[in-house]
N, C-alpha and C positions, 0 to 999 in steps of 0.2 A: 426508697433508697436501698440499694443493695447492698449486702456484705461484703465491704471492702477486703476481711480479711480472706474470702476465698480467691480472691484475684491475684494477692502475692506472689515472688516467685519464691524458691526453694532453693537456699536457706533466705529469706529477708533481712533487711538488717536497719533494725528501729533505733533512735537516738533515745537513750536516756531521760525520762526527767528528774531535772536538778534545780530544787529551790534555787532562786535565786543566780541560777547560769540560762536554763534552757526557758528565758524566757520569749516576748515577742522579737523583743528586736536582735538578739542570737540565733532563734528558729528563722530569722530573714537570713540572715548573712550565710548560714548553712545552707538555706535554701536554694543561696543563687551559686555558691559553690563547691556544695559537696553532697546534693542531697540525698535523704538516706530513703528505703521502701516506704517507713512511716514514721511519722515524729509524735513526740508527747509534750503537751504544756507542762509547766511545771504545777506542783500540784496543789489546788486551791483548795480552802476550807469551806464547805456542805454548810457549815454554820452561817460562817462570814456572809455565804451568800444569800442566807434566808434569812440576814438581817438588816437594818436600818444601814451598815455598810457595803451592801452591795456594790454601789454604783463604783467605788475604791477600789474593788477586788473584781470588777469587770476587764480592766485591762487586762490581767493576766487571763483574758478568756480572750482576746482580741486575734486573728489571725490574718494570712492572706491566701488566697486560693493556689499559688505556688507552694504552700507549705504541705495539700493533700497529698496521701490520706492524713489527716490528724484527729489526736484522741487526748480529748479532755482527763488529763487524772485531776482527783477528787480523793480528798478525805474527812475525816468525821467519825461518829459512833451513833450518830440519830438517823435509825432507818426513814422517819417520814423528813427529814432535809434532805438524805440520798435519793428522794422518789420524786422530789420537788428541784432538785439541782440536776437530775436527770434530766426533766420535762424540761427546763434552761437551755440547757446543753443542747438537745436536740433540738431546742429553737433557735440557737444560734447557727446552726447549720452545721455542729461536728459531726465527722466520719465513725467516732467511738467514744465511748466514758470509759475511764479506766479508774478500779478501784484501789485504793494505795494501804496493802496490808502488809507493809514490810517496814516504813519509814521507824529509825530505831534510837530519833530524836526525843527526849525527856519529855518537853513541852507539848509534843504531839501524843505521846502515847498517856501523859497525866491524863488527856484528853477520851483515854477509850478510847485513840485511834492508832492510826497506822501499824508496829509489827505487833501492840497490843489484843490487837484483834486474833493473831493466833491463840490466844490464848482464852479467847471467847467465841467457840466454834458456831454456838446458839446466835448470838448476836454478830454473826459474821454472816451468816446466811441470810438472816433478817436483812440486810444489808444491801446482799447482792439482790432479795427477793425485790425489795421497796425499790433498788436501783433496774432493775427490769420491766417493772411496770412503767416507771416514767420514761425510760428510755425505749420506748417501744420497741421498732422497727432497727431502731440503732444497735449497734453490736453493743458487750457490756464484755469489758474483759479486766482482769486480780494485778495486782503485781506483789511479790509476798518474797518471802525467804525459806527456806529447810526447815526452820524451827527457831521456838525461840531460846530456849535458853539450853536444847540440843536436834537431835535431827528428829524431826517428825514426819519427817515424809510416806513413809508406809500407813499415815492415817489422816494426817492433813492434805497430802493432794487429791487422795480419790474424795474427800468429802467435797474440797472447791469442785472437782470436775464433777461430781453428783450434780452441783447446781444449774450445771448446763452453762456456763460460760464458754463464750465465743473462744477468749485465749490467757494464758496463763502465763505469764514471766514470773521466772523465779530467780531471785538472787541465792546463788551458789553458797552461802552461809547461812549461818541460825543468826537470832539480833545480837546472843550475846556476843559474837565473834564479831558483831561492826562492820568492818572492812580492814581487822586487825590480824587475819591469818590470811592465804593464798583459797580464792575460791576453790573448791573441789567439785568438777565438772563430770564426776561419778553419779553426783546427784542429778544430774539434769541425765544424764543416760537413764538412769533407776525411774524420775521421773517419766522419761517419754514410754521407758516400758509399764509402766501403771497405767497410763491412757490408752495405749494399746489393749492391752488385760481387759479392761474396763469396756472398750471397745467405743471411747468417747472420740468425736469430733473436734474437743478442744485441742487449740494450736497451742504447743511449748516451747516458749520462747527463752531460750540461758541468756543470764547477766553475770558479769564478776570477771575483772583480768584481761578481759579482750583490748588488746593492744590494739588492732585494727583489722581489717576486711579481711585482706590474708589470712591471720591468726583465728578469726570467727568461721569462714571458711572451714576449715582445719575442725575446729570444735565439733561443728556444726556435724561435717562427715561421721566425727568418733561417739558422737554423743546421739545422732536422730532428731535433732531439735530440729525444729521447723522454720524458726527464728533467734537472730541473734541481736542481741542490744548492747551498744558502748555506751558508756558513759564518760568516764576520765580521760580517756585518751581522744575525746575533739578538742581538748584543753588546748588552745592556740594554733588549731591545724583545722579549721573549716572545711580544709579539701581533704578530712577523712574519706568520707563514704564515696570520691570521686574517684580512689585506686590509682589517684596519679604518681607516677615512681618517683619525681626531681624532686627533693626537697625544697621549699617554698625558701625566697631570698629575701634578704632584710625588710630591702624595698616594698616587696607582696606582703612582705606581714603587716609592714607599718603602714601601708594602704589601707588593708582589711581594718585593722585595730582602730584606723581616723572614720572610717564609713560605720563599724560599728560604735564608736562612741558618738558619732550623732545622730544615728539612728537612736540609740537608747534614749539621747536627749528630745528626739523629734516624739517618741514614743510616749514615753512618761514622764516629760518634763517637771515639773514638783512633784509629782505625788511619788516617786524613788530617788533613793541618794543615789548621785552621782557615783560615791565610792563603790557600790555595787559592781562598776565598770571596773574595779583593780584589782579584782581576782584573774581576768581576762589576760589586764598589762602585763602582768608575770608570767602568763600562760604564751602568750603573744613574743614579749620581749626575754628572747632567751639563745644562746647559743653561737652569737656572733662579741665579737670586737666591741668593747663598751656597754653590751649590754646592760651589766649591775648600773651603771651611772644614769644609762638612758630609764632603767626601772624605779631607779631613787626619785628620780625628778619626776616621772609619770603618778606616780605614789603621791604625792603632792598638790595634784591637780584637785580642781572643782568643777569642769565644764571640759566640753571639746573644743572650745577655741584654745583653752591652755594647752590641750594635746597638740593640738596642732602645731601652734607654736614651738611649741618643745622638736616635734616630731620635723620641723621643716629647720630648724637650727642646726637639728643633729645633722643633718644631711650636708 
Protein backbone atom coordinates (compact mmCIF):
# COMPACT_ATOMS: atom_id res chain seq x y z
CA UNK A 1 0.00 0.00 0.00
CA UNK A 2 1.24 3.27 -0.86
CA UNK A 3 1.33 6.62 1.06
CA UNK A 4 -1.74 8.00 0.47
CA UNK A 5 -0.74 11.13 1.99
CA UNK A 6 1.85 11.94 -0.85
CA UNK A 7 -0.88 11.90 -3.49
CA UNK A 8 -2.88 14.89 -1.80
CA UNK A 9 -3.42 18.01 -3.51
CA UNK A 10 -2.26 21.43 -1.88
CA UNK A 11 -3.96 22.66 0.58
CA UNK A 12 -6.19 19.22 1.41
CA UNK A 13 -8.97 19.50 3.52
CA UNK A 14 -9.59 16.59 6.02
CA UNK A 15 -12.86 16.45 8.23
CA UNK A 16 -12.40 16.47 11.85
CA UNK A 17 -12.75 13.59 14.21
CA UNK A 18 -15.48 14.17 16.69
CA UNK A 19 -16.56 11.66 19.34
CA UNK A 20 -19.60 10.87 18.77
CA UNK A 21 -20.53 13.16 15.33
CA UNK A 22 -17.96 11.90 12.90
CA UNK A 23 -19.02 8.67 13.15
CA UNK A 24 -19.97 5.62 10.44
CA UNK A 25 -23.07 6.63 9.38
CA UNK A 26 -22.19 10.69 9.29
CA UNK A 27 -18.76 9.83 7.32
CA UNK A 28 -21.62 8.18 4.78
CA UNK A 29 -23.66 11.03 4.35
CA UNK A 30 -20.55 13.34 3.93
CA UNK A 31 -19.29 10.97 1.62
CA UNK A 32 -22.13 11.07 -0.79
CA UNK A 33 -22.36 14.84 -0.51
CA UNK A 34 -19.61 16.86 0.25
CA UNK A 35 -16.60 14.73 0.40
CA UNK A 36 -13.44 16.03 1.75
CA UNK A 37 -9.43 14.97 0.61
CA UNK A 38 -9.50 12.61 3.71
CA UNK A 39 -11.73 11.77 6.54
CA UNK A 40 -11.05 10.55 10.24
CA UNK A 41 -13.08 7.89 12.48
CA UNK A 42 -13.85 9.12 15.36
CA UNK A 43 -11.49 8.10 17.98
CA UNK A 44 -11.47 4.77 19.59
CA UNK A 45 -9.88 3.44 22.74
CA UNK A 46 -6.31 1.21 22.07
CA UNK A 47 -7.57 -0.32 25.50
CA UNK A 48 -11.21 -1.08 24.59
CA UNK A 49 -9.76 -2.76 21.74
CA UNK A 50 -7.35 -5.09 23.30
CA UNK A 51 -10.02 -6.09 25.46
CA UNK A 52 -12.94 -8.66 25.98
CA UNK A 53 -15.03 -5.49 24.41
CA UNK A 54 -13.71 -5.31 21.34
CA UNK A 55 -16.31 -6.68 19.26
CA UNK A 56 -18.65 -3.25 20.72
CA UNK A 57 -16.02 -0.86 19.67
CA UNK A 58 -15.55 -2.59 16.22
CA UNK A 59 -18.33 -0.57 14.68
CA UNK A 60 -16.82 2.53 15.12
CA UNK A 61 -13.82 1.07 12.99
CA UNK A 62 -16.46 0.01 10.36
CA UNK A 63 -16.18 1.99 6.89
CA UNK A 64 -17.07 2.07 3.20
CA UNK A 65 -14.66 2.21 0.26
CA UNK A 66 -16.33 5.89 -0.74
CA UNK A 67 -15.10 7.16 2.35
CA UNK A 68 -11.07 6.73 1.04
CA UNK A 69 -8.54 7.92 1.99
CA UNK A 70 -9.52 7.13 5.78
CA UNK A 71 -7.51 7.13 8.92
CA UNK A 72 -8.30 5.30 11.99
CA UNK A 73 -7.63 7.85 15.13
CA UNK A 74 -6.75 6.01 18.23
CA UNK A 75 -6.15 6.77 21.82
CA UNK A 76 -4.67 5.36 25.05
CA UNK A 77 -1.18 5.54 26.95
CA UNK A 78 -0.30 1.63 26.55
CA UNK A 79 2.39 1.68 23.91
CA UNK A 80 2.01 -2.36 23.58
CA UNK A 81 -2.22 -1.80 22.86
CA UNK A 82 -0.98 1.03 20.35
CA UNK A 83 1.36 -1.79 18.53
CA UNK A 84 -1.53 -4.23 18.64
CA UNK A 85 -4.47 -1.67 17.55
CA UNK A 86 -2.00 -0.80 14.82
CA UNK A 87 -1.57 -4.28 13.42
CA UNK A 88 -6.01 -4.19 13.66
CA UNK A 89 -6.09 -1.35 11.94
CA UNK A 90 -3.90 -2.25 9.19
CA UNK A 91 -5.99 -5.47 9.01
CA UNK A 92 -8.96 -3.83 8.44
CA UNK A 93 -7.68 -2.28 5.48
CA UNK A 94 -7.20 1.59 6.76
CA UNK A 95 -5.37 4.16 4.50
CA UNK A 96 -3.77 5.55 8.12
CA UNK A 97 -3.85 5.41 12.12
CA UNK A 98 -3.80 8.58 13.57
CA UNK A 99 -2.68 9.22 17.15
CA UNK A 100 -5.06 11.53 19.42
CA UNK A 101 -2.62 13.89 21.48
CA UNK A 102 -4.68 16.77 21.90
CA UNK A 103 -8.19 15.37 23.21
CA UNK A 104 -8.77 17.82 26.45
CA UNK A 105 -11.56 15.54 27.97
CA UNK A 106 -11.00 14.74 31.85
CA UNK A 107 -11.99 11.09 31.53
CA UNK A 108 -9.62 10.64 28.70
CA UNK A 109 -6.64 12.43 29.96
CA UNK A 110 -7.26 10.52 33.88
CA UNK A 111 -6.45 7.89 31.45
CA UNK A 112 -2.76 9.08 30.44
CA UNK A 113 -4.21 9.91 27.15
CA UNK A 114 -4.92 12.23 24.71
CA UNK A 115 -3.67 16.18 25.35
CA UNK A 116 -2.15 14.44 28.52
CA UNK A 117 0.41 13.14 26.66
CA UNK A 118 2.07 16.55 25.91
CA UNK A 119 3.00 16.39 28.98
CA UNK A 120 4.77 13.13 28.81
CA UNK A 121 7.15 13.53 25.86
CA UNK A 122 8.95 9.99 26.98
CA UNK A 123 5.73 8.09 26.78
CA UNK A 124 4.50 9.96 23.79
CA UNK A 125 7.26 8.54 21.72
CA UNK A 126 7.00 5.15 23.13
CA UNK A 127 3.70 5.48 21.61
CA UNK A 128 4.33 6.63 18.26
CA UNK A 129 7.40 4.01 18.33
CA UNK A 130 4.93 0.79 19.32
CA UNK A 131 2.36 2.59 16.84
CA UNK A 132 4.84 2.15 13.77
CA UNK A 133 5.74 -1.10 14.21
CA UNK A 134 2.47 -2.50 14.03
CA UNK A 135 1.29 -0.21 11.47
CA UNK A 136 3.89 -1.20 9.24
CA UNK A 137 3.58 -0.03 5.74
CA UNK A 138 0.55 2.18 6.86
CA UNK A 139 1.27 5.90 7.36
CA UNK A 140 1.08 6.88 11.27
CA UNK A 141 0.27 10.36 11.78
CA UNK A 142 -0.31 12.92 15.69
CA UNK A 143 -3.07 15.08 16.16
CA UNK A 144 -2.18 17.40 19.26
CA UNK A 145 -2.42 21.17 20.20
CA UNK A 146 0.34 24.14 21.07
CA UNK A 147 0.66 23.13 24.48
CA UNK A 148 -0.94 22.36 27.31
CA UNK A 149 -1.32 24.58 29.77
CA UNK A 150 0.73 27.26 27.39
CA UNK A 151 2.54 27.35 23.99
CA UNK A 152 5.18 24.71 23.53
CA UNK A 153 5.64 24.60 20.36
CA UNK A 154 9.44 25.57 19.94
CA UNK A 155 10.09 22.08 21.64
CA UNK A 156 7.07 19.88 21.24
CA UNK A 157 6.77 20.07 17.46
CA UNK A 158 10.33 19.36 16.38
CA UNK A 159 10.26 16.45 18.93
CA UNK A 160 6.92 14.74 17.22
CA UNK A 161 8.55 15.61 13.87
CA UNK A 162 11.86 13.84 15.15
CA UNK A 163 9.83 10.65 15.31
CA UNK A 164 9.40 10.62 11.59
CA UNK A 165 5.62 10.86 11.44
CA UNK A 166 3.87 10.93 8.19
CA UNK A 167 1.65 14.12 9.35
CA UNK A 168 0.97 16.39 12.10
CA UNK A 169 -2.53 18.33 12.85
CA UNK A 170 -2.32 20.76 15.16
CA UNK A 171 -5.15 22.30 17.07
CA UNK A 172 -4.41 26.11 17.03
CA UNK A 173 -4.59 26.34 21.09
CA UNK A 174 -2.87 24.76 24.22
CA UNK A 175 -5.63 22.23 26.31
CA UNK A 176 -5.97 24.65 28.67
CA UNK A 177 -7.55 27.20 26.29
CA UNK A 178 -10.32 24.27 25.13
CA UNK A 179 -11.87 25.85 22.36
CA UNK A 180 -12.63 28.89 24.90
CA UNK A 181 -10.43 31.68 23.09
CA UNK A 182 -10.10 32.32 18.89
CA UNK A 183 -7.50 29.76 17.45
CA UNK A 184 -4.27 31.65 16.60
CA UNK A 185 -3.03 30.54 13.29
CA UNK A 186 0.56 32.21 13.91
CA UNK A 187 1.03 29.00 15.37
CA UNK A 188 0.57 26.89 12.61
CA UNK A 189 2.71 29.47 10.27
CA UNK A 190 5.56 29.11 13.35
CA UNK A 191 4.76 25.45 13.15
CA UNK A 192 5.31 24.93 9.28
CA UNK A 193 8.53 27.00 9.63
CA UNK A 194 10.06 24.47 12.21
CA UNK A 195 9.45 21.48 9.76
CA UNK A 196 11.06 23.46 7.23
CA UNK A 197 14.34 24.28 9.61
CA UNK A 198 14.30 20.67 10.43
CA UNK A 199 14.05 19.81 6.90
CA UNK A 200 11.23 17.06 7.74
CA UNK A 201 8.92 15.52 5.30
CA UNK A 202 6.03 15.72 7.84
CA UNK A 203 2.71 17.15 6.40
CA UNK A 204 1.14 20.29 8.68
CA UNK A 205 -2.19 20.09 8.72
CA UNK A 206 -3.98 23.57 10.84
CA UNK A 207 -7.33 22.85 12.87
CA UNK A 208 -9.21 25.68 14.98
CA UNK A 209 -11.93 28.38 13.38
CA UNK A 210 -12.17 27.19 9.80
CA UNK A 211 -15.67 28.29 8.91
CA UNK A 212 -15.32 26.55 5.52
CA UNK A 213 -13.17 25.74 2.25
CA UNK A 214 -12.91 29.35 1.35
CA UNK A 215 -11.82 30.65 4.70
CA UNK A 216 -9.15 27.19 4.90
CA UNK A 217 -8.23 28.33 1.54
CA UNK A 218 -7.23 31.79 2.76
CA UNK A 219 -5.36 30.18 6.07
CA UNK A 220 -3.82 27.86 4.26
CA UNK A 221 -2.00 30.55 1.71
CA UNK A 222 -0.98 32.83 5.09
CA UNK A 223 0.17 30.11 7.08
CA UNK A 224 2.13 27.20 4.51
CA UNK A 225 0.03 24.38 5.81
CA UNK A 226 -0.26 21.71 3.72
CA UNK A 227 -3.63 20.65 4.99
CA UNK A 228 -6.54 21.95 6.36
CA UNK A 229 -9.24 20.31 8.92
CA UNK A 230 -12.87 21.49 9.86
CA UNK A 231 -14.46 20.37 12.24
CA UNK A 232 -17.63 22.48 13.70
CA UNK A 233 -18.61 24.01 10.72
CA UNK A 234 -20.10 20.38 8.83
CA UNK A 235 -22.46 20.84 11.75
CA UNK A 236 -25.85 20.55 9.58
CA UNK A 237 -24.11 21.44 6.12
CA UNK A 238 -22.96 17.92 4.52
CA UNK A 239 -22.29 19.82 1.42
CA UNK A 240 -19.20 21.47 3.15
CA UNK A 241 -16.30 20.25 1.32
CA UNK A 242 -18.62 20.29 -2.08
CA UNK A 243 -17.92 24.44 -2.36
CA UNK A 244 -21.49 24.63 -3.42
CA UNK A 245 -22.46 28.57 -3.21
CA UNK A 246 -26.79 28.03 -2.74
CA UNK A 247 -27.46 27.59 0.38
CA UNK A 248 -29.17 24.16 1.03
CA UNK A 249 -33.41 24.47 1.46
CA UNK A 250 -35.49 23.17 4.04
CA UNK A 251 -36.55 20.55 2.08
CA UNK A 252 -32.56 19.21 1.38
CA UNK A 253 -31.94 19.38 4.97
CA UNK A 254 -34.84 17.39 6.08
CA UNK A 255 -34.04 14.95 3.28
CA UNK A 256 -30.42 14.50 4.47
CA UNK A 257 -31.33 14.73 8.36
CA UNK A 258 -34.26 11.44 7.51
CA UNK A 259 -31.37 9.36 5.37
CA UNK A 260 -29.12 10.09 8.15
CA UNK A 261 -31.16 9.00 10.88
CA UNK A 262 -31.60 5.71 9.49
CA UNK A 263 -28.64 5.09 8.39
CA UNK A 264 -27.54 5.61 12.02
CA UNK A 265 -30.30 3.32 12.96
CA UNK A 266 -29.44 0.71 10.01
CA UNK A 267 -25.66 1.22 11.47
CA UNK A 268 -25.84 0.65 15.15
CA UNK A 269 -29.07 -0.40 15.96
CA UNK A 270 -28.90 -1.21 19.96
CA UNK A 271 -25.52 -0.93 20.71
CA UNK A 272 -25.94 3.53 20.37
CA UNK A 273 -28.67 5.68 21.59
CA UNK A 274 -30.77 7.00 19.40
CA UNK A 275 -30.26 10.42 21.13
CA UNK A 276 -26.77 10.69 19.79
CA UNK A 277 -28.72 11.61 16.47
CA UNK A 278 -29.92 15.22 18.22
CA UNK A 279 -26.96 17.01 18.24
CA UNK A 280 -27.36 16.72 14.29
CA UNK A 281 -31.37 17.93 14.57
CA UNK A 282 -30.16 21.15 15.88
CA UNK A 283 -27.35 21.36 13.50
CA UNK A 284 -29.65 20.34 10.66
CA UNK A 285 -32.96 22.26 11.88
CA UNK A 286 -32.10 25.78 11.89
CA UNK A 287 -32.63 29.00 10.06
CA UNK A 288 -36.13 28.80 8.43
CA UNK A 289 -39.90 29.56 9.58
CA UNK A 290 -40.75 27.17 12.54
CA UNK A 291 -37.71 25.83 13.04
CA UNK A 292 -37.63 26.02 17.11
CA UNK A 293 -41.14 23.95 17.04
CA UNK A 294 -39.79 21.56 14.28
CA UNK A 295 -36.41 21.02 16.85
CA UNK A 296 -38.75 20.61 20.07
CA UNK A 297 -40.52 17.83 18.59
CA UNK A 298 -37.30 16.27 16.84
CA UNK A 299 -35.76 16.44 20.45
CA UNK A 300 -38.28 14.07 21.60
CA UNK A 301 -37.88 11.27 19.19
CA UNK A 302 -36.61 7.60 19.76
CA UNK A 303 -36.20 6.09 16.20
CA UNK A 304 -36.44 7.50 12.58
CA UNK A 305 -39.88 6.38 11.84
CA UNK A 306 -40.79 9.15 14.58
CA UNK A 307 -38.56 11.66 12.36
CA UNK A 308 -40.18 10.75 9.81
CA UNK A 309 -43.35 11.21 10.83
CA UNK A 310 -42.70 14.54 12.41
CA UNK A 311 -40.68 15.54 9.26
CA UNK A 312 -43.57 14.62 6.74
CA UNK A 313 -46.48 16.41 8.92
CA UNK A 314 -44.32 19.47 9.00
CA UNK A 315 -44.44 19.67 5.38
Amino acid sequence: MKNFWNKLPKPFFALAPMADVTDAAFRRIIAKYGKPDVMWTEFVACDGLQSAGREHLMRDLSYTDEERPIVAQVFGANPENFRKTAELVRELGFDGIDINMGCPEKNIEKQGAGASLIKDPSLAKEIIIATKEGAKEIPVSVKTRIGYNKNELETWVPFLLETGIDALTIHARTRKEMSDVPARWEHIERAVQIRDEMRSKTLIIGNGDVKNVADGKVKAQQTGADGIMIGRGIFGNPWLFSERTEEASFQEKCAVLLEHAFLFEEIFGATKNFSIMKKHFKAYVTGFDGAKELRVKLMETNGAKEVKRIIENRK
